[in-house]
C-alpha positions in Angstrom: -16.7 193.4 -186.7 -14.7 194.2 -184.0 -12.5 197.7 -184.2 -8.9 197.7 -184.3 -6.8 197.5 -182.1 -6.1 201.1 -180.7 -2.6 200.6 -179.7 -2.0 199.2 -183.0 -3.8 201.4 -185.2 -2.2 204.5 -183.2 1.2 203.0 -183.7 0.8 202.4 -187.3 -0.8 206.1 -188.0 2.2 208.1 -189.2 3.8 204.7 -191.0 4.2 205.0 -194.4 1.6 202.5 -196.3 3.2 199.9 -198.1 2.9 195.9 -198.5 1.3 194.2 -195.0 1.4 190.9 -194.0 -1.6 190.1 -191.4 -1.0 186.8 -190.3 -3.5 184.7 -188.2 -6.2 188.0 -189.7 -9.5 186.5 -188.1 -12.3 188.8 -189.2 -9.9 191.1 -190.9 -10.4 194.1 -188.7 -6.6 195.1 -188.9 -6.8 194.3 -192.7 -9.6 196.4 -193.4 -7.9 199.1 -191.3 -4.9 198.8 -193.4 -6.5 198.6 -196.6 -8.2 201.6 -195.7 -5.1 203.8 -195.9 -3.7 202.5 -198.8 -1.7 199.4 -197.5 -1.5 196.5 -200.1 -2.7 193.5 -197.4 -3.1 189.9 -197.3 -4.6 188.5 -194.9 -3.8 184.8 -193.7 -6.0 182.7 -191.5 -7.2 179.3 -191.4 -10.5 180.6 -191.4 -11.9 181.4 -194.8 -13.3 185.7 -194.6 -14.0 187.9 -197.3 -12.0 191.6 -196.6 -13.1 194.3 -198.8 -9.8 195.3 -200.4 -7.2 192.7 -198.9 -5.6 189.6 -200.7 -6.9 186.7 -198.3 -5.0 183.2 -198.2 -6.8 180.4 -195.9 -3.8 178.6 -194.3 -3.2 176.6 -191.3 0.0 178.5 -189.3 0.7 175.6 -186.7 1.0 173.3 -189.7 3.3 175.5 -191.7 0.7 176.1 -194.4 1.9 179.8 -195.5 5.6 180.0 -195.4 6.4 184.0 -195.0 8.5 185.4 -197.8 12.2 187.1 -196.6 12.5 190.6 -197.1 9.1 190.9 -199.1 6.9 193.0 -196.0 6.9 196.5 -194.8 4.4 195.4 -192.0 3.7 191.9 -190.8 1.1 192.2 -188.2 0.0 189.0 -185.8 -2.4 190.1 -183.2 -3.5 187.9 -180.5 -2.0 184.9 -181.6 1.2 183.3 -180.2 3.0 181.2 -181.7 6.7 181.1 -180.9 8.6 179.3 -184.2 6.8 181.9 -186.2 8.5 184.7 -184.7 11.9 184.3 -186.5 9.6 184.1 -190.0 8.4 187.3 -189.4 11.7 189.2 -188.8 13.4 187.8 -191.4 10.2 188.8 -193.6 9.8 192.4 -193.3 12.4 194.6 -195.2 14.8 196.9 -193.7 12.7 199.3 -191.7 10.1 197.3 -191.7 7.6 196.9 -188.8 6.7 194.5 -186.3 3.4 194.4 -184.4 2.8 191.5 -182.6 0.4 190.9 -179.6 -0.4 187.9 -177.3 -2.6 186.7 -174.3 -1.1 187.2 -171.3 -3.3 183.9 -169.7 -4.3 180.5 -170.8 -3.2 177.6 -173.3 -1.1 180.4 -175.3 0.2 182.9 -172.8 3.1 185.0 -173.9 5.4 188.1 -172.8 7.0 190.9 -173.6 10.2 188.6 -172.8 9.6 186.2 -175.5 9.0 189.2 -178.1 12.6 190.6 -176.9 14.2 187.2 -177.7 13.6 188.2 -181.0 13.1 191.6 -181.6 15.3 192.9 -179.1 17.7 194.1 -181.1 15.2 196.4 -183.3 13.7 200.1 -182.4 10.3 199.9 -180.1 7.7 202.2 -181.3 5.6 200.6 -178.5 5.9 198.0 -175.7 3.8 196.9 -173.1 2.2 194.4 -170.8 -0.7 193.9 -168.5 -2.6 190.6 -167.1 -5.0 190.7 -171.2 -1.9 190.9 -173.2 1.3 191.6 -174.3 2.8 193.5 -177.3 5.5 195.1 -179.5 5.4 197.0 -182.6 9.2 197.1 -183.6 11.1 198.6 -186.6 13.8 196.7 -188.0 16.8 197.7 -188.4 
């Protein structure tokens, strides 16, 4: 399995574990990471995985498949996927205080920006930003 995310995981280091949301999970390796530390995580992907720890759901995201709770997540995490009418779903799922991380390809058939993460989260206190010609992310706490 593939490590986590550095950016993530050192952003996510000194946040109090509670209830995560990993949407579009693949493999699990943020899951796992999660789980790890005490966070209670399920894992949503359309491919069926086995994460030692975690709650998994197979769903299909582009066909609506897992509808995403309001106010029910300290932590909704979607790495590397993009998939813009998601976005409001996920702030409007994580609790006051709640965090954000959410990353995308910078190139190809689903190519974000930071941009498009500030239509949304704008509003909402950065831990981390950034941008380069692989990706684009935010990890935001809501307000």
């Amino acid at each position: 399995m593939t490590p986590p995310d550095a950016i993530l995981t050192a952003a996510l280091s000194g946040v109090p574990a509670g209830e995560a949301l990993d949407l579009a999970a693949g493999a699990g390796r943020h899951s796992l990471w999660l789980a790890q530390r005490r966070w209670k995580v399920t894992a949503i992907d359309i491919q069926p995985a086995e994460i030692p720890g975690v709650y998994f759901r197979q769903a299909d995201l582009e066909k609506h498949e897992y509808p995403i709770a309001p106010a029910a997540w300290d932590l909704i995490v979607c790495w590397l996927y993009w998939q813009p009418d998601i976005l409001a779903g996920i702030a409007a799922g994580l609790r006051s205080g709640g965090v954000a991380a959410i990353a995308g390809k910078a190139t190809g058939r689903f190519a974000t920006s930071l941009a498009n993460f500030r239509i949304v989260f704008g509003e909402w206190t950065e831990l981390v930003s950034g941008e380069d010609e692989v990706r684009a992310f935010l990890l935001a706490r809501k307000p």
